[in-house]
C-alpha positions as CSV (number, residue, x, y, z in Angstrom):
1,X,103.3,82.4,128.4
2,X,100.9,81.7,131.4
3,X,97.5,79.6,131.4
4,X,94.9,81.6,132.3
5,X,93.1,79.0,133.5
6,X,95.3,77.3,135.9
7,X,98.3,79.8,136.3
8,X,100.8,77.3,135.2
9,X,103.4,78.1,132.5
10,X,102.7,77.2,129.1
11,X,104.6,74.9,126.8
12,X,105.6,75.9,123.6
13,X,105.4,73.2,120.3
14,X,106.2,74.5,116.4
15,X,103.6,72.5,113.7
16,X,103.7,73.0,110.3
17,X,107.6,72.2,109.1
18,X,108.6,74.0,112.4
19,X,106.9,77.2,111.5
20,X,103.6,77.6,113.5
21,X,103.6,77.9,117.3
22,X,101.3,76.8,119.6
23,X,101.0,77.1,123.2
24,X,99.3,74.0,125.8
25,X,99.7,73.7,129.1
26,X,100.5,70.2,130.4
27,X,101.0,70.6,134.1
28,X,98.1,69.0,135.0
29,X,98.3,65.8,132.4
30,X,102.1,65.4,133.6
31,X,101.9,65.7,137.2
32,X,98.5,65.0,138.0
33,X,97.4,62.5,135.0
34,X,94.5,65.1,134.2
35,X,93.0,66.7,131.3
36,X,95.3,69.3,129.1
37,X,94.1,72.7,130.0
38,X,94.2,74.7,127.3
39,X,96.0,74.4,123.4
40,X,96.1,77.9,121.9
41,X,97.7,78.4,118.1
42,X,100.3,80.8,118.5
43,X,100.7,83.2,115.5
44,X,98.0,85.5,116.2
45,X,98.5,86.0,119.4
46,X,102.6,86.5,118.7
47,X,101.5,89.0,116.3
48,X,99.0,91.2,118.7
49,X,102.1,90.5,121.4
50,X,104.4,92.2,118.9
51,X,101.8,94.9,117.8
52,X,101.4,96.0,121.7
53,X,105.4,95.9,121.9
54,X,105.9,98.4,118.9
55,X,103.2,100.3,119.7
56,X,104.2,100.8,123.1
57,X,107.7,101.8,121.5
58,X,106.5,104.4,119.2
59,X,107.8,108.2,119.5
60,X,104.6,109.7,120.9
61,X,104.0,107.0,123.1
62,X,107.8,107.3,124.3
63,X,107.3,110.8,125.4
64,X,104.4,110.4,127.9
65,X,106.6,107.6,129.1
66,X,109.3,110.2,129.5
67,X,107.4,112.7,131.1
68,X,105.8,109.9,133.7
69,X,109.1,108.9,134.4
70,X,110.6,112.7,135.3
71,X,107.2,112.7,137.3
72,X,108.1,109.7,139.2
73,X,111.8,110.6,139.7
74,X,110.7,114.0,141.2
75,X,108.3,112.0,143.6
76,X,111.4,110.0,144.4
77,X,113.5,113.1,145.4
78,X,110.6,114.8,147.0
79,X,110.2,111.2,149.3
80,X,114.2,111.3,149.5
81,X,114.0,114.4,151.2
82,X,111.5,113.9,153.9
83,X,113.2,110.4,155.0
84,X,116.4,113.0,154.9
85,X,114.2,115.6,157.2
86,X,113.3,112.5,159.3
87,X,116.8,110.7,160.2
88,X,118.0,114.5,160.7
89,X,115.4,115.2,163.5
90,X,115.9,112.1,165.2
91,X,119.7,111.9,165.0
92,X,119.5,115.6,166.5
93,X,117.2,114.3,169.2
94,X,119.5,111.3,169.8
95,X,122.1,113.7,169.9
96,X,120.3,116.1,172.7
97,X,119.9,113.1,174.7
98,X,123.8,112.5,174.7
99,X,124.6,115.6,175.7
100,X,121.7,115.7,178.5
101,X,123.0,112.3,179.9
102,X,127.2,114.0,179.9
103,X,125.6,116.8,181.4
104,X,123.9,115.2,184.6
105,X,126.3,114.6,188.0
106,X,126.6,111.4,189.1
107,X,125.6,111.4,192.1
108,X,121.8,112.1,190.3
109,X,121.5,108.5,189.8
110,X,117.8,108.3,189.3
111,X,118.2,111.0,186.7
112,X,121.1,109.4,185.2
113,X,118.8,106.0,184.3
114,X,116.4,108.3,183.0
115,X,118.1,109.9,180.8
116,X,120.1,106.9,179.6
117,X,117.0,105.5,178.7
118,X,115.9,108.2,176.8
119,X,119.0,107.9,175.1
120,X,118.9,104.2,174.0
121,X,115.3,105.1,172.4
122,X,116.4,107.8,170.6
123,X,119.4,106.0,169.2
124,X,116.6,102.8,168.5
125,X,114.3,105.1,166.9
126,X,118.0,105.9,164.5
127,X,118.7,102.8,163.4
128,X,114.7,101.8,163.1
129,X,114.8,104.5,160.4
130,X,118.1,103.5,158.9
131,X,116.4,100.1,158.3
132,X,113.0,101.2,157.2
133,X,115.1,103.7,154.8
134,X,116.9,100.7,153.1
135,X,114.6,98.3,152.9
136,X,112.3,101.1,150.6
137,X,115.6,101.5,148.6
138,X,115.0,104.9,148.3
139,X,117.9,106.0,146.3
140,X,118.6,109.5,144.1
141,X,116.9,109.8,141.0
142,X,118.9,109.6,137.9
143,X,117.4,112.8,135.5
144,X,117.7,111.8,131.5
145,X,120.0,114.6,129.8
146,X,118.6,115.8,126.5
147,X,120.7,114.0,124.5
148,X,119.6,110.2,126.3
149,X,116.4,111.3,125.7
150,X,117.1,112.0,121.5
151,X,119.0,108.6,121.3
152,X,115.8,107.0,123.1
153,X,112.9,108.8,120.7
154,X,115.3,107.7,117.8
155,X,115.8,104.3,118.6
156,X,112.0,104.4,118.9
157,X,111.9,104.9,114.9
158,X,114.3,102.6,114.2
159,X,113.0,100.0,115.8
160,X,109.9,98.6,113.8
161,X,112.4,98.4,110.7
162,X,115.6,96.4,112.9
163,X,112.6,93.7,114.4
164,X,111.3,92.8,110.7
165,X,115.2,92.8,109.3
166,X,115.6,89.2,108.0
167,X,119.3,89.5,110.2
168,X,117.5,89.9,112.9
169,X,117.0,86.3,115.1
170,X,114.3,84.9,117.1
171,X,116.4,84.9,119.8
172,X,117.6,88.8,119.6
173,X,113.3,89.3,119.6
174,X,113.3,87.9,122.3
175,X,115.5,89.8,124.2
176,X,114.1,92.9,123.0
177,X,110.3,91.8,123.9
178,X,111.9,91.0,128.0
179,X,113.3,94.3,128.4
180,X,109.2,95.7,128.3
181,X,106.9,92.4,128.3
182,X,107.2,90.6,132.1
183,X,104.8,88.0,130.9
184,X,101.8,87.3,129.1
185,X,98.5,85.5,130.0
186,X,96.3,83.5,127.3
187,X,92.5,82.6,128.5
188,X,90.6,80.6,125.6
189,X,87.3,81.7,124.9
190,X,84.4,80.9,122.9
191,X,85.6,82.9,119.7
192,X,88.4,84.6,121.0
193,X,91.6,84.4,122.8
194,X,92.1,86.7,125.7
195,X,95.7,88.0,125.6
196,X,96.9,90.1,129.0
197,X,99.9,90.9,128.6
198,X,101.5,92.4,131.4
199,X,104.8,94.9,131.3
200,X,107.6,94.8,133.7
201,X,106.3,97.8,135.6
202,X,103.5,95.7,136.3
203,X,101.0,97.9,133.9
204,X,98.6,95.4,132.2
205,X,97.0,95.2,128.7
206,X,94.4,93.4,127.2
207,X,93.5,92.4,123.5
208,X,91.0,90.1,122.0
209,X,92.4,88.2,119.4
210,X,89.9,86.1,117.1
211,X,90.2,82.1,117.7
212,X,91.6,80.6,114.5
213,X,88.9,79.1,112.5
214,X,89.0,75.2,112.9
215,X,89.7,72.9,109.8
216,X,86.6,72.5,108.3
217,X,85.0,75.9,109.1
218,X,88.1,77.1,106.9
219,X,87.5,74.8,104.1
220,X,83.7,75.8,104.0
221,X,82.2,77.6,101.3
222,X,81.7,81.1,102.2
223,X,78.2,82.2,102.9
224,X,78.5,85.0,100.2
225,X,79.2,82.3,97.4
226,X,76.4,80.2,98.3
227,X,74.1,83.2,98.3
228,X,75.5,84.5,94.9
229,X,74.8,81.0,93.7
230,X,71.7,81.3,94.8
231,X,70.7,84.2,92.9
232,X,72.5,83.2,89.7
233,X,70.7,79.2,90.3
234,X,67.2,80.5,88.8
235,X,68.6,81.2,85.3
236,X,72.0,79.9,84.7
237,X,73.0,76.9,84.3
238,X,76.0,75.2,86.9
239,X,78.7,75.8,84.2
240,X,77.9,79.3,83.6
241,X,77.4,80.2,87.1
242,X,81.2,78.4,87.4
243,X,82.2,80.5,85.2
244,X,80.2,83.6,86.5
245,X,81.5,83.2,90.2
246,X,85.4,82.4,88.8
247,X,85.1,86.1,86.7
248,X,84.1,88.0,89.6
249,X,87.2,86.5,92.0
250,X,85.0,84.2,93.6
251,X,86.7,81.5,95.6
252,X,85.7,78.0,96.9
253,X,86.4,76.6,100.6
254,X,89.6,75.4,99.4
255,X,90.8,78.4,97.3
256,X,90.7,77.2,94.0
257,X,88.0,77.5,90.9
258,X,85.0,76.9,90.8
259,X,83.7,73.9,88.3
260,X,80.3,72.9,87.7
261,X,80.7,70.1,90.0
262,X,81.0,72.5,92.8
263,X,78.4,74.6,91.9
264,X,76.4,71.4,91.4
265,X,77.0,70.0,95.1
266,X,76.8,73.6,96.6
267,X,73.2,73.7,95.4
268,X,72.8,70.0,97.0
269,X,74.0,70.7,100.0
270,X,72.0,73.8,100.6
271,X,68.9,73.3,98.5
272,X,68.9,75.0,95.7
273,X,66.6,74.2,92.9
274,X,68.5,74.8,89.3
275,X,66.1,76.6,87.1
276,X,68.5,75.8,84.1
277,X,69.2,72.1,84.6
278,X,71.8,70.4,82.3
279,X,68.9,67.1,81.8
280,X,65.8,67.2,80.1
281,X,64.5,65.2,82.7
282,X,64.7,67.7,85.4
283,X,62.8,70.5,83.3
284,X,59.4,68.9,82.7
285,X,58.1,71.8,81.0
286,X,60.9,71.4,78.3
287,X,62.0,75.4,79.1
288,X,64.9,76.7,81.4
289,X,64.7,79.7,83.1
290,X,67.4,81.5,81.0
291,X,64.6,81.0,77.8
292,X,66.5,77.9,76.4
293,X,64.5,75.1,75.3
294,X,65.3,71.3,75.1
295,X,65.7,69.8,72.0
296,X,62.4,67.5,72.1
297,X,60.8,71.0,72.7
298,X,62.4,72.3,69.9
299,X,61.7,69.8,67.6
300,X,58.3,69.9,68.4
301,X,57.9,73.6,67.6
302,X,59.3,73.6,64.4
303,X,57.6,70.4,63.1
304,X,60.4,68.4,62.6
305,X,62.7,65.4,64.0
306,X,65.1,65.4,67.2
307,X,67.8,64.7,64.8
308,X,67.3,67.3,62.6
309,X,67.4,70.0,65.9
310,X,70.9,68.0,66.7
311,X,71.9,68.7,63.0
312,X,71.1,72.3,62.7
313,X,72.6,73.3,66.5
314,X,76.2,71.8,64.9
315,X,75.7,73.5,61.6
316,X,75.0,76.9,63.3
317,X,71.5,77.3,62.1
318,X,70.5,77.3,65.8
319,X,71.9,78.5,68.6
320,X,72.2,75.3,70.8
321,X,74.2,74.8,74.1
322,X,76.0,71.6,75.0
323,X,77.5,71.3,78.2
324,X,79.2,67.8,77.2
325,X,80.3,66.4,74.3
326,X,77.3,64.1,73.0
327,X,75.5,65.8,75.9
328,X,71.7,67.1,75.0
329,X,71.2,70.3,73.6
330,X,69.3,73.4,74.5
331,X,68.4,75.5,72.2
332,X,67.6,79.4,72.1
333,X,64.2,79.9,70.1
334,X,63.1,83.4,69.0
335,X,60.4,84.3,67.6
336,X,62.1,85.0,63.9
337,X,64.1,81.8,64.3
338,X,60.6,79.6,64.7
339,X,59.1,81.8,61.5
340,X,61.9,81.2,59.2
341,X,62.7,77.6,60.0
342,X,59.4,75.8,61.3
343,X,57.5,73.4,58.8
344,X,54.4,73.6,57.4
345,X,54.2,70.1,58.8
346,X,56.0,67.2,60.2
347,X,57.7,64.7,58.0
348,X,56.9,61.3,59.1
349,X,59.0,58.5,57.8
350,X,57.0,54.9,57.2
351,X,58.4,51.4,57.9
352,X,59.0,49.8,54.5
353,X,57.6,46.8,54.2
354,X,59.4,43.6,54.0
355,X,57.4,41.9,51.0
């Protein structure tokens, strides 16, 4: 790994009970007491490293390499010949200069120098050649027999299966990753990491992967909760809208349940007003918006006492919600529930005197 910032190689450290890389590069801070240049968690971008690897590996992708690589081996012979044609033409001339300078008399010593030099440059020009010929290590090109190619395009299928086998060790990954992968570049970004991984034949490729989400973004509530909560706030109460968001799969920041204390600071934090509050107090007009009345309400419409509401809602006369034990009641009020159970008129109890 490479820092794409200053070039340096990366260091590796394992978090998490030694299971999660992560990749920093220190140079600087060691040798130069600076700041740390970059710290990059390391699963994703292993994972889009090992993606490009197997990918690069696969059967179809195999072939065009094969057919590239005949391409490049018959450029190879075709450049093998003409340095051939070359050293032949100027070993030839070298050779008619020889013969030209055994051929003159001596007594021709003017001509003699002459063509002595022209000999010395042919031979030069030789061994120029010679040397520009090795240094390009131009060599004969190796053709794949059908069979090479077979064991290659199967090994290709086999592959994916023997990298995820659980006998398979991080250090034999390794060694299959170097004989493709030359090195591989991270650049942190604002929401991504810029992966360029670049291949031994010097090819490049480059992936976005997304930047890991940082602590408390990944404990947050997601934005679709606190909009479903929204929607559900006007006429159910925090419990049931607990209980609503838990029976669609709903989770919180955290990944557990929802309970109404959740629901109940969710609506804090982002303002939502509760149409179904779980006090009297909060519902002035002594309604909720799911059509459930408190009990004072209640009492009042069928001309009799608080107690007597309390009374009925545990009997079953009334259909009364309690969040809590000993908590207040709210009570569902129809129309044929007010006819057959209101009071002509409310019974008021007097004080008995003390005499």
């Amino acid at each position: 790994m490479l820092c794409g910032q200053c070039g340096r190689r990366m260091s590796v450290r394992y978090t998490g009970n030694g299971t999660t890389p992560s990749y920093e590069c220190t140079q600087v801070h060691k040798q130069q007491g600076g700041r740390t240049c970059q710290f990059v968690r390391g699963d994703a971008v292993d994972a889009a490293v090992v993606h490009l690897f197997l990918g690069a590996l696969q059967p179809a992708q195999l072939e065009v390499s094969l057919a590239t690589l005949e391409q490049i081996e018959e450029q190879a012979r075709q450049v093998e010949r003409q340095w051939r044609l070359r050293l032949e033409r100027a070993r030839y001339e070298a050779e008619l200069a020889r013969r030209r300078f055994l051929a003159v008399e001596p007594e021709n010593r003017l001509v003699a120098r002459t063509l002595e030099k022209d000999w010395n440059e042919k031979l030069a020009a030789v061994e120029k050649l010679e040397r520009e010929q090795a240094s390009l290590s131009v060599g004969a090109a190796r053709r794949l027999s059908p069979e090479e190619r077979q064991r290659i395009l199967n090994l290709a299928e086999d592959l994916p299966a023997l990298w995820h086998a659980p006998t398979t060790t991080p250090a034999e990954r390794k060694q299959l990753l170097r004989l493709l992968v030359k090195d591989v570049t991270l650049t942190k970004e604002a929401t991504t990491i810029r992966v360029a991984l670049r291949w031994q034949t010097e090819a490049c490729t480059v992936v976005a992967v997304p930047r890991p989400p940082r602590s408390c973004d990944a404990r947050r509530t997601p934005a679709a909760v606190v909009e479903r909560v929204r929607v559900l706030a006007g006429d159910h109460s925090d419990h049931r809208i607990a209980e609503r968001l838990n029976a669609e799969g709903y989770k919180s920041g955290r990944g557990g349940a929802f309970t109404a204390s959740k629901v109940q600071w969710i609506r804090y934090i982002h303002e939502i007003r509760s149409g179904c509050p779980e006090g009297p107090a909060a519902c002035v007009q002594g309604r909720r918006g799911d059509g459930r009345c408190s009990a004072r309400a209640a009492a009042k419409a069928l001309n009799v006492d608080v107690s007597t509401i309390a009374a009925w809602c545990q009997s079953g006369r009334l259909d009364g919600l309690q969040a809590t034990p000993h908590g207040p009641w709210w009570i569902l009020l129809t129309p044929e529930v007010i006819a057959q159970l209101r009071k002509p008129a409310r019974r008021r109890w007097q004080k008995r005197s003390s005499k």
